[in-house]
C-alpha positions as CSV (number, residue, x, y, z in Angstrom):
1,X,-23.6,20.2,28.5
2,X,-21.0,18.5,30.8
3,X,-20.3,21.2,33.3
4,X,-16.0,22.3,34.1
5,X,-15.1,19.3,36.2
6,X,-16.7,16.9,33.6
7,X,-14.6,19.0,30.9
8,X,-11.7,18.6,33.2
9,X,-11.8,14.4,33.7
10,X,-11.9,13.8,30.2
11,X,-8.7,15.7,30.2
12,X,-7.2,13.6,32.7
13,X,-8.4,10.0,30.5
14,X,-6.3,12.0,27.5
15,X,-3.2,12.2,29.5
16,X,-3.8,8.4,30.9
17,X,-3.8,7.3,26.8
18,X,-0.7,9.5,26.3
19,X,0.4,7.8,28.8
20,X,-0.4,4.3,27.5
21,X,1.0,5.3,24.0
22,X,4.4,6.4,26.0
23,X,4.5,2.9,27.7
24,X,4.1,1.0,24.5
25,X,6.6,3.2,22.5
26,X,9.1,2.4,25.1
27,X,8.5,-1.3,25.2
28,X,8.8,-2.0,21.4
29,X,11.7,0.3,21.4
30,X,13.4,-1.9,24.2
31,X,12.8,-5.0,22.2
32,X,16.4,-6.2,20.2
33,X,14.4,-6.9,16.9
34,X,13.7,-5.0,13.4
35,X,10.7,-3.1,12.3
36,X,8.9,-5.8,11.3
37,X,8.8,-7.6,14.2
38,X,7.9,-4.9,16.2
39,X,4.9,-4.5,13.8
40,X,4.3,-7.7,14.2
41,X,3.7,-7.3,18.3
42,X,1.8,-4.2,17.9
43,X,-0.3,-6.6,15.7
44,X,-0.8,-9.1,18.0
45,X,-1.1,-6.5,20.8
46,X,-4.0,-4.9,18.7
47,X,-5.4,-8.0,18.2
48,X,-5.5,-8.6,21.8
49,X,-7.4,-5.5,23.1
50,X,-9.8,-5.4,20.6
51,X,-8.7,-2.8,17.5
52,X,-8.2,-5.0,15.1
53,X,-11.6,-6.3,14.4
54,X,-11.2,-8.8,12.0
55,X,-8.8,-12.0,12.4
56,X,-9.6,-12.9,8.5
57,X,-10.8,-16.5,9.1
58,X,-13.8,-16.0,6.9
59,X,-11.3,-14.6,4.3
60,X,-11.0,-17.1,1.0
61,X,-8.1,-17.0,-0.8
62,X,-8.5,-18.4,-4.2
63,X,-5.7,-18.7,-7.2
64,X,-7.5,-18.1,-10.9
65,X,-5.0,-19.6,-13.8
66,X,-5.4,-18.3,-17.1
67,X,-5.4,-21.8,-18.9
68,X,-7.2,-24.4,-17.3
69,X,-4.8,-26.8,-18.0
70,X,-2.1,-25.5,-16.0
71,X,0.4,-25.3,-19.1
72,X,1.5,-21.9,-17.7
73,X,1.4,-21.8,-14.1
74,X,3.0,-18.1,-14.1
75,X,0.1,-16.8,-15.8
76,X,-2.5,-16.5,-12.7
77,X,-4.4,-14.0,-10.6
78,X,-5.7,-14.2,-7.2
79,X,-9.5,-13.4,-5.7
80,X,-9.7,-12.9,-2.3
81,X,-13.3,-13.0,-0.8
82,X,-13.3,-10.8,2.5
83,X,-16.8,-9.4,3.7
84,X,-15.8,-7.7,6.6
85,X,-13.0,-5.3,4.4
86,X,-16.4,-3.8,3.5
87,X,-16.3,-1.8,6.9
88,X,-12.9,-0.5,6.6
89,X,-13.8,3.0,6.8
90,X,-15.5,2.2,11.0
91,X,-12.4,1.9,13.1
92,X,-13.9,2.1,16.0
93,X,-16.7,4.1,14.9
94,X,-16.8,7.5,16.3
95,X,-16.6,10.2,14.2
96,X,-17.7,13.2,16.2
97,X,-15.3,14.5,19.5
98,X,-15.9,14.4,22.6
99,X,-16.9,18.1,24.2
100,X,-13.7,19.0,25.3
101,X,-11.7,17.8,22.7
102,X,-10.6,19.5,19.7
103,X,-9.7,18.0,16.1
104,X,-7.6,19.1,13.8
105,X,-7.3,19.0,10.5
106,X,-10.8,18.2,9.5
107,X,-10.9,15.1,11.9
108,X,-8.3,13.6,9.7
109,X,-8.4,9.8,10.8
110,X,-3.9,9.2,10.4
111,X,-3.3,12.8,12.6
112,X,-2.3,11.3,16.4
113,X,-4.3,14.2,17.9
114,X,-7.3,12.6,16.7
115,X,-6.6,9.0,16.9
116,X,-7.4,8.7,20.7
117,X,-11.2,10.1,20.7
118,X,-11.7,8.6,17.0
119,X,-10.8,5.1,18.2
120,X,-12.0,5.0,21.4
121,X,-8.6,5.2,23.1
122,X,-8.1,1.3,21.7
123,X,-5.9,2.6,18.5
124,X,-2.1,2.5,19.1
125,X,1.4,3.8,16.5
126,X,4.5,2.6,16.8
127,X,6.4,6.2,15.9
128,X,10.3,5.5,14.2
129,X,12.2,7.6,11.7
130,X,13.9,6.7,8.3
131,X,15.8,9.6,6.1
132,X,15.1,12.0,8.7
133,X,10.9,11.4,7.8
134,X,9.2,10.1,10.7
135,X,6.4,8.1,10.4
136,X,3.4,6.5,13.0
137,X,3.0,2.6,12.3
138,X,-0.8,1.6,12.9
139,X,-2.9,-1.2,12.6
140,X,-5.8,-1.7,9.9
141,X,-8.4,-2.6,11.8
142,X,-10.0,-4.7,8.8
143,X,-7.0,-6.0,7.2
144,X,-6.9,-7.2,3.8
145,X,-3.5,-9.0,4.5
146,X,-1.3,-10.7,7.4
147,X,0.0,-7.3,9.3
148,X,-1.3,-5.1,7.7
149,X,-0.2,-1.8,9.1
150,X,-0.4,2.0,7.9
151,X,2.4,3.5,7.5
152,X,1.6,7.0,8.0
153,X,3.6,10.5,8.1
154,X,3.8,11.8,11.8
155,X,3.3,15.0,9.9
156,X,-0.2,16.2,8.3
157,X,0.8,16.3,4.5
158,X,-1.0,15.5,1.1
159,X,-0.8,12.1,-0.3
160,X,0.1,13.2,-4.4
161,X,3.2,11.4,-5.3
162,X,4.0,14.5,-8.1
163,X,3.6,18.3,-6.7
164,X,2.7,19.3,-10.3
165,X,4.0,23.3,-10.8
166,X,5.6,23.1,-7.4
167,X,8.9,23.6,-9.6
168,X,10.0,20.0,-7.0
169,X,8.2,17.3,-8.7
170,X,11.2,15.1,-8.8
171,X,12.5,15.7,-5.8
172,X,9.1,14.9,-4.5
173,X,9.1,11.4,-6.4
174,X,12.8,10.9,-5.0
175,X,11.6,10.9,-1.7
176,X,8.2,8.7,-1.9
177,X,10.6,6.1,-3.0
178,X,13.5,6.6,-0.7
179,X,11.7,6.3,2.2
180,X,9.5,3.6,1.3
181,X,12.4,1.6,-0.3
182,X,14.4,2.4,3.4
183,X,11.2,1.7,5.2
184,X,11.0,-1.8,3.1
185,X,14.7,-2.4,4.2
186,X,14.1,-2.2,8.3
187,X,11.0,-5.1,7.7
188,X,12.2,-7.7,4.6
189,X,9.6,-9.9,5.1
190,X,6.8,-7.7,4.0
191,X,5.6,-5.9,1.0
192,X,5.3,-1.9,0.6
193,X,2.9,-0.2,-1.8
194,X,2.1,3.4,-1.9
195,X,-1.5,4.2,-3.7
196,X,-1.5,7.8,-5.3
197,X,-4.3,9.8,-5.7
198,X,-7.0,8.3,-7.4
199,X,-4.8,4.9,-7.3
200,X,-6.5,3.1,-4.3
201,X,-5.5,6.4,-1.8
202,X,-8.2,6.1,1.4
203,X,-7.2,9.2,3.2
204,X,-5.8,11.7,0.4
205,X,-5.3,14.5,2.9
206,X,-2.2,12.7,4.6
207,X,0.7,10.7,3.2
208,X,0.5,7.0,4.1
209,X,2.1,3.9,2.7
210,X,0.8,0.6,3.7
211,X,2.5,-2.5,4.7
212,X,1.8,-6.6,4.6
213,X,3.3,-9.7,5.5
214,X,4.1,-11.9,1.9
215,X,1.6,-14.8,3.0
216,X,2.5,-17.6,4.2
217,X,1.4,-19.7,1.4
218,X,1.7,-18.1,-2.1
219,X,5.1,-17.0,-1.9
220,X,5.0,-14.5,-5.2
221,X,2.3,-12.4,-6.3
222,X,1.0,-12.6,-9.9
223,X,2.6,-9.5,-11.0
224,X,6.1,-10.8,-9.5
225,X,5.8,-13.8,-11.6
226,X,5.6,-11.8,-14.9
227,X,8.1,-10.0,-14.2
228,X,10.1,-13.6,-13.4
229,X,9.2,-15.0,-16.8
230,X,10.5,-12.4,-18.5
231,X,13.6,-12.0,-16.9
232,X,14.2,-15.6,-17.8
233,X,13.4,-14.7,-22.1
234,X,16.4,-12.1,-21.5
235,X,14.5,-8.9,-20.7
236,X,17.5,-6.6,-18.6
237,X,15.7,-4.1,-15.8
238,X,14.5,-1.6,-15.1
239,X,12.0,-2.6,-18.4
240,X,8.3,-2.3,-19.5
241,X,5.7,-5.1,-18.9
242,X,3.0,-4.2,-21.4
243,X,-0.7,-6.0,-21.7
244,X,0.5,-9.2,-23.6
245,X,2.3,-10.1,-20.1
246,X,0.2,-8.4,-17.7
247,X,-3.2,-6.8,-17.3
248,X,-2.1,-4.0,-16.4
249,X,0.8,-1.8,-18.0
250,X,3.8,-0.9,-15.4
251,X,7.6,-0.2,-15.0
252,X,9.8,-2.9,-13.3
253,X,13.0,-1.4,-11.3
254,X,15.5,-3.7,-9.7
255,X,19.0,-2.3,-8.1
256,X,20.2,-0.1,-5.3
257,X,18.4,2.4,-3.5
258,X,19.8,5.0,-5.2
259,X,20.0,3.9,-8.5
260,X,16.4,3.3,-8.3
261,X,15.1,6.2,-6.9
262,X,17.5,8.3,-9.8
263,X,15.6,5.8,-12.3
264,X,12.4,6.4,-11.2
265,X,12.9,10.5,-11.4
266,X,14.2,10.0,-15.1
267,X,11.4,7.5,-16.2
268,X,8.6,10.1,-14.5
269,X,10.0,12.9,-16.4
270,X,9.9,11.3,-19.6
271,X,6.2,10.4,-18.3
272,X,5.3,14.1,-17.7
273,X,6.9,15.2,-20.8
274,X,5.1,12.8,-23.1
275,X,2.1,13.0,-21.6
276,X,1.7,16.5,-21.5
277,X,2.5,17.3,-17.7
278,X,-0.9,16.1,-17.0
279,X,-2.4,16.2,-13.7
280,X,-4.3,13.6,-13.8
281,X,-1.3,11.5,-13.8
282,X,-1.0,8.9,-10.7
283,X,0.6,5.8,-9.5
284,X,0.8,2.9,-7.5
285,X,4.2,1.7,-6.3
286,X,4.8,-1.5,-5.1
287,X,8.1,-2.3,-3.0
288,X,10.1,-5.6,-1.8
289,X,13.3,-6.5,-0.7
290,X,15.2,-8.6,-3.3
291,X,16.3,-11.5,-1.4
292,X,18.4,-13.5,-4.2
293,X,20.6,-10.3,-4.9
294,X,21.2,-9.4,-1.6
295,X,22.0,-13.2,-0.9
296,X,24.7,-13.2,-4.0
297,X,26.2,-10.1,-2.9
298,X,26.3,-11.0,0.8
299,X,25.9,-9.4,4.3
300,X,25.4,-5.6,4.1
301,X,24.0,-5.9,0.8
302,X,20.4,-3.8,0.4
303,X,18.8,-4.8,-3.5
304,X,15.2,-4.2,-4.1
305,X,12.4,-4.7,-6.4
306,X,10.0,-2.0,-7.8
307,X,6.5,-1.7,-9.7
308,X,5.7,1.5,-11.1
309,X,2.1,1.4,-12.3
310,X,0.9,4.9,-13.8
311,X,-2.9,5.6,-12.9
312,X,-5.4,8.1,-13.9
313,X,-6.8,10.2,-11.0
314,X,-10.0,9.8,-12.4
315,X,-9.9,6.0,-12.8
316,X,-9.6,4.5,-9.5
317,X,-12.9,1.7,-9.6
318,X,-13.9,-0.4,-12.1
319,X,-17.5,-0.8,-13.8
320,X,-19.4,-3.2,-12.0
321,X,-17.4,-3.5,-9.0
322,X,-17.4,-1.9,-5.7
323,X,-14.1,-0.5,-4.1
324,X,-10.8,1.3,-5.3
325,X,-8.3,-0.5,-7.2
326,X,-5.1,-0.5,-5.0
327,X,-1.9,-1.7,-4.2
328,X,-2.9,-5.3,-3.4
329,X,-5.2,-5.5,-6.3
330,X,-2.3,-4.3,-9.1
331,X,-0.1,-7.4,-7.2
332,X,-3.0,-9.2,-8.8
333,X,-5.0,-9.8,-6.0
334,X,-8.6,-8.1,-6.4
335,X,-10.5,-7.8,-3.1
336,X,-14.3,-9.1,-3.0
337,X,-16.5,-7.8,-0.2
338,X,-19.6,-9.1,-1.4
339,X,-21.3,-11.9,-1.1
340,X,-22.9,-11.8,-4.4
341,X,-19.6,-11.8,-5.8
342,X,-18.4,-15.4,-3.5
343,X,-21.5,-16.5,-5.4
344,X,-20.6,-15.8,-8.6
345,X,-17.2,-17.3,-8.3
346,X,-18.7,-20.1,-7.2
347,X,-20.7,-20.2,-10.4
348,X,-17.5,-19.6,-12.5
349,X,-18.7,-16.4,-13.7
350,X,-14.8,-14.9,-12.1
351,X,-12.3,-16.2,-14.0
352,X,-9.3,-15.0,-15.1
353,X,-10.4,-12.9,-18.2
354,X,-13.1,-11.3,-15.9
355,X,-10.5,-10.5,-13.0
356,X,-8.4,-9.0,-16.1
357,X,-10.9,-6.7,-17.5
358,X,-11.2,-4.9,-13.6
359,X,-7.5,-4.2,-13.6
360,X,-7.3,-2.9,-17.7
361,X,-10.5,-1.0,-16.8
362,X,-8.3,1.4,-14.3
363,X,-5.5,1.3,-16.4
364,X,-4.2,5.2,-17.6
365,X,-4.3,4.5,-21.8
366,X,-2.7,7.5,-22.5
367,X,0.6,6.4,-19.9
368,X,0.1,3.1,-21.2
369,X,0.1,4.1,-25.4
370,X,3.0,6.5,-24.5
371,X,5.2,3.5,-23.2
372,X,4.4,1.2,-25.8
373,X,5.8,3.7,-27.9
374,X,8.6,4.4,-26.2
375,X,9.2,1.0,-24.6
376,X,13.2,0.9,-26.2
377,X,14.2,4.4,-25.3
378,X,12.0,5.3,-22.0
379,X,14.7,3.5,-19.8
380,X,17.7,5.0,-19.6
């Protein structure tokens, strides 16, 4: 057992962290840019002293079209092949404190007061504040994407998207999307997603959203382009994108802040109601800035874009695969970790109806029979 002065130094390399964690606050505060650079230099800067453990050069990227032929390029999903995602849950690797140091809320891994011992002191947040909710930008130290950053609540809260009973579960949906539509507006050139319970969520105990850069190279996702074509055959938002256009069933949103998040609420009630105010209903929501509108409308103007996928709590992996399905993977970008999966890609055995089957497998069928039902009269 260390003995009082022992106790006592370790104390004083908590305060030199705190310290650190000041000076770095202050310097991206200082700097004359918006959230997303700043994200971006906390990258780099993570990058740099050793956090971020994965610069994704063995990552493979690869685009899987429905018809060989190419006759409908829209009609495509993406397999990324990225072995070292597979140690996600490491960070640094401690998990137990140091004697003198106490955890707090069951050593959750997103609480500042145990980021410091957890990570080794190499772990660093950017802290800022949207609607009043503040919020500690970190680093994933295995990324699955360009920047990607956790976006999580300074304060320890649950992650569930509906507080089923609480007598506030629309005021609670209002909110998810406010913030993450506000958070989306202060960093346009990335994508937002929040994973519910069940729906992809790593740490359930503590609200998070996650961030990405759009790459560099595939400028739209897959489910992006679905909703594209069928703007273009006349379809008027916010609308439903059943399984004959996607494989997975979801809700497209386009508008204001405020007329989506009022949206939203209506389109989750009807949800609850039809569904039988189940708790086992989840979502992923996937945010991005929409660029054309606000271009037509001109400086000042703030239009987004929003996927509302329903989930199952209970359905969050698919047979046969390893990992959650997330955010990412609903954009239609399913994550491979293994390498016996890189082989079997290689041997054509992933192709685009197998890569369909893992997103229908998580898909909620009682959410998604409701809306086929009620696909003319859900929106409002």
């Amino acid at each position: 057992m260390p003995n009082g002065s022992d106790i006592d130094f370790v104390a004083q390399i908590g305060k030199f962290y705190q310290t650190s964690q000041e000076w770095l606050q202050k310097l991206l505060d200082g700097r004359p840019v918006s959230l997303g650079a700043k994200l971006e230099l906390l990258a780099e800067y993570q990058a740099y002293n050793g956090f971020i453990q994965d610069d994704m050069t063995q990552v493979q990227r690869c685009k899987i079209p429905e018809d060989s032929t190419g006759d409908n390029p829209e009609r495509v999903l993406f397999a990324q092949f990225n072995p070292r995602r597979s140690q996600r849950g490491k960070g640094a690797g401690r998990i137990s404190a140091p004697d003198g140091i106490k955890p707090v809320n069951g050593n959750c891994f997103l609480c500042p007061e145990n980021v410091a011992w957890q990570q080794c002191g190499l772990e660093f947040a950017y802290h800022f504040t949207v609607n009043k909710s503040e919020f500690n930008a970190m680093c994933n130290p295995f990324p699955m994407a360009h920047t990607h950053m956790t976006i999580a609540a300074a304060a320890h809260e649950p992650q569930q998207f509906i507080e089923m009973g609480s007598g506030r579960d629309l005021e609670r949906v209002k909110r998810v999307i406010s913030d993450l539509l506000s958070i989306i507006s202060l960093a346009p050139d990335f994508i937002g997603f929040y994973n519910g319970l069940g729906a992809g969520a790593s740490i359930p105990t503590h609200f998070h959203y996650q961030l990405f850069k759009r790459h560099f190279v595939e400028q739209s996702y897959p489910i992006e382009l679905a909703v594209k074509q069928l703007i273009r055959n006349g379809h008027k938002t916010p609308f439903v994108v059943d399984s004959h256009n996607y494989p997975i069933t979801f809700i497209y949103f386009s508008g204001r802040r405020e007329e989506i998040c009022n949206q939203v609420s209506r389109v989750v009630e009807k949800l609850l109601e039809g569904c039988g105010h189940s708790p086992n209903l989840s979502v992923n929501v996937v945010a991005t800035i929409d660029h054309e509108q606000n271009q037509k409308e001109g400086s000042g103007a703030n239009y987004y874009k929003l996927y509302l996928i329903p989930r199952d709590i209970d359905s969050s992996m698919s047979p046969g695969r390893k990992g959650v399905v997330g955010g990412l993977e609903v954009l239609g970008e399913i994550v491979f970790t293994e390498p016996s999966e890189q082989e079997s890609y290689l041997q054509g055995h992933i192709d685009y109806r197998y890569v369909s089957r893992i997103l229908r497998a998580v898909e909620s069928r009682t959410v998604s029979d409701f809306l086929g039902r009620m696909a003319k009269t859900l929106i409002l």
